[in-house]
VOGUDREN-263755 format. One record per residue (C-alpha): x, y, z; residue in three letters. Coordinates in pm, whole numbers, plus 50000, padded with zeros to 5 digits. Each point is the difference from the previous one (the first is absolute). Layout:
N
XYZala ...
# end
This chain:
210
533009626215896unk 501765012849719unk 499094998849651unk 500914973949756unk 501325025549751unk 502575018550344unk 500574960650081unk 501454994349636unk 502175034749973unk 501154991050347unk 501344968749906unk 501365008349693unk 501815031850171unk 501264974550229unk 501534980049704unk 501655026649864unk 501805011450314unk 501504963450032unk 500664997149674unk 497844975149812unk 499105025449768unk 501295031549850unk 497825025649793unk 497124986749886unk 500664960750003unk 498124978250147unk 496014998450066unk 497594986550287unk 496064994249982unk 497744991350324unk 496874982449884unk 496745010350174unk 496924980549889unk 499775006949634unk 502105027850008unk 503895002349919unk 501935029950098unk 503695003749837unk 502405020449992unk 500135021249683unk 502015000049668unk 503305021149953unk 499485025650338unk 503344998050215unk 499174985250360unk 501355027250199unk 497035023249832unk 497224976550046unk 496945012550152unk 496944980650052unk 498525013449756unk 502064986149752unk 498924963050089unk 497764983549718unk 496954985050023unk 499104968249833unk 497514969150019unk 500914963849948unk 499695007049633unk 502365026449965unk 497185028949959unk 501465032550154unk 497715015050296unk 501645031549961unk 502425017049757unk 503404989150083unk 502014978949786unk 500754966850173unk 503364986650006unk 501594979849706unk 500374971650213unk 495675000850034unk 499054970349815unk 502674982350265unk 498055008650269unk 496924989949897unk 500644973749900unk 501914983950307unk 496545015950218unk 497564981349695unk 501724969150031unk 501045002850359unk 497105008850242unk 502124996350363unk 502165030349854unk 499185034150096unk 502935022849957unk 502804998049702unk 503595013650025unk 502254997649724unk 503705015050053unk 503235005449772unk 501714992650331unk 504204995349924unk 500594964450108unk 497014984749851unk 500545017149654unk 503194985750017unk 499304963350082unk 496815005649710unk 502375009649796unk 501924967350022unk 496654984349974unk 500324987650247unk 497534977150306unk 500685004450340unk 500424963750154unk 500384992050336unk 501955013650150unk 498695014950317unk 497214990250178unk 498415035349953unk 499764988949654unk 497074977150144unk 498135038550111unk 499134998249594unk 497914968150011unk 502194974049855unk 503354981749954unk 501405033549773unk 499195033649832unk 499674997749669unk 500725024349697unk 497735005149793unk 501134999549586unk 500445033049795unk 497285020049829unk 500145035249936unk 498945022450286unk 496175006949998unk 499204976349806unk 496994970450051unk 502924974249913unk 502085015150296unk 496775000950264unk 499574962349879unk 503324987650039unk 499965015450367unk 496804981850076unk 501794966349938unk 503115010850159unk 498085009650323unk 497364970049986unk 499924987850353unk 502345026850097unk 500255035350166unk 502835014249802unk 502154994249684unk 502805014549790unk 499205015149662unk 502394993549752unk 502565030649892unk 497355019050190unk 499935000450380unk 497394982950270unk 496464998350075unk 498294985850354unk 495814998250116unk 498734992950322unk 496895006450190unk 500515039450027unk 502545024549927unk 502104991850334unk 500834963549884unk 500315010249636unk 502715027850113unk 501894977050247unk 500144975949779unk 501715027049706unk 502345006850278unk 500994962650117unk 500144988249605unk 502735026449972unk 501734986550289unk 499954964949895unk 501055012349620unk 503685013950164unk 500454970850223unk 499514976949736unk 501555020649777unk 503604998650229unk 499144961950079unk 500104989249624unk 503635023849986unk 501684976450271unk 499284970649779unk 499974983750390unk 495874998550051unk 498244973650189unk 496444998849879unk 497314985950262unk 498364967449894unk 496714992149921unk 499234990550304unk 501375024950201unk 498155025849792unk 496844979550039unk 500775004650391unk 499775035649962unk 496935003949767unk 498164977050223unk 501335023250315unk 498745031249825unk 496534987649917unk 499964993150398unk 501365033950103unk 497275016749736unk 497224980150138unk 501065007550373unk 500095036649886unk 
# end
């Protein structure tokens, strides 16, 4: 099995070849027990080496040397307040900077919207990056959620382990452009309530068959 700190570099290699990132934007974190690993501050992805990762407990105390990323007090936060989430990704992904930009929530839409855990995706309100105002406005942006927009800022999604977490980068990216072109034609048919209550209640179902 691979190592949490190859499993993070991976991904965010990954992320850079598809282009939710460029340079050094972006961050992820996998929680394990009390410990947080995170990607690092300022070090371009295509040099990072595991043993750039930082170390950190709940509280933000370094295990090791390396400086954390700006975004840290976001992450722990989200895994303080949030024990079901394991991994964090946060992206500057094109689409979803664009529709945070605007300010934007993502309302239904598509069904796959539902894959989030409710009716929309919101966006969270402004704060400076790195800042304990921005990590809180995420937390109530994502309450009940797996993903959100930040505003004039980019995306963030959690789930159980980096593999959901990353997908879910990836898919919020994909729903930012098609909602994006949807709210051009000035010609979109949202679901109803109903209809999107079909579909939540037909994902809890799949997830517990699964």
């Amino acid at each position: 099995m691979k190592s949490i700190g190859l499993q993070i570099i991976e991904t965010y290699k990954k992320h850079l070849d598809i282009g939710l990132n460029i340079g050094s934007e972006g961050n992820i974190s996998i929680r394990d027990n009390q410990k947080v690993y995170i990607t690092p501050s300022g070090i371009d992805i295509k040099d990072l080496k595991e043993k750039h990762i930082s170390i950190l407990d709940l509280d933000g105390i370094k295990n090791n040397k390396i400086k954390p990323s700006s975004e840290v007090d976001l992450h722990l936060m989200l895994y303080k307040n949030r024990n079901e989430i394991r991994s964090v990704v946060h992206c500057h992904s094109e689409w979803a900077s664009i529709l945070s930009c605007q300010r934007k929530d993502i309302l239904q839409f598509h069904y796959m919207v539902a894959e989030f855990g409710g009716r929309d995706i919101k966006c969270a309100e402004y704060a400076t990056f790195g800042t304990k105002k921005l990590a809180k406005n995420v937390l109530k942006a994502i309450k009940k959620r797996k993903g959100c927009l930040m505003a004039n800022h980019g995306q963030i999604c959690v789930g159980k382990n980096l593999e959901e977490a990353s997908h879910l980068s990836i898919a919020l990216e994909k729903l930012s452009k098609q909602y994006f072109f949807c709210l051009l034609s000035k010609n979109l048919k949202m679901l109803s309530d109903n209809e999107m209550k079909e579909v939540l209640k037909s994902f809890s179902n799949y997830k517990l068959k699964h």
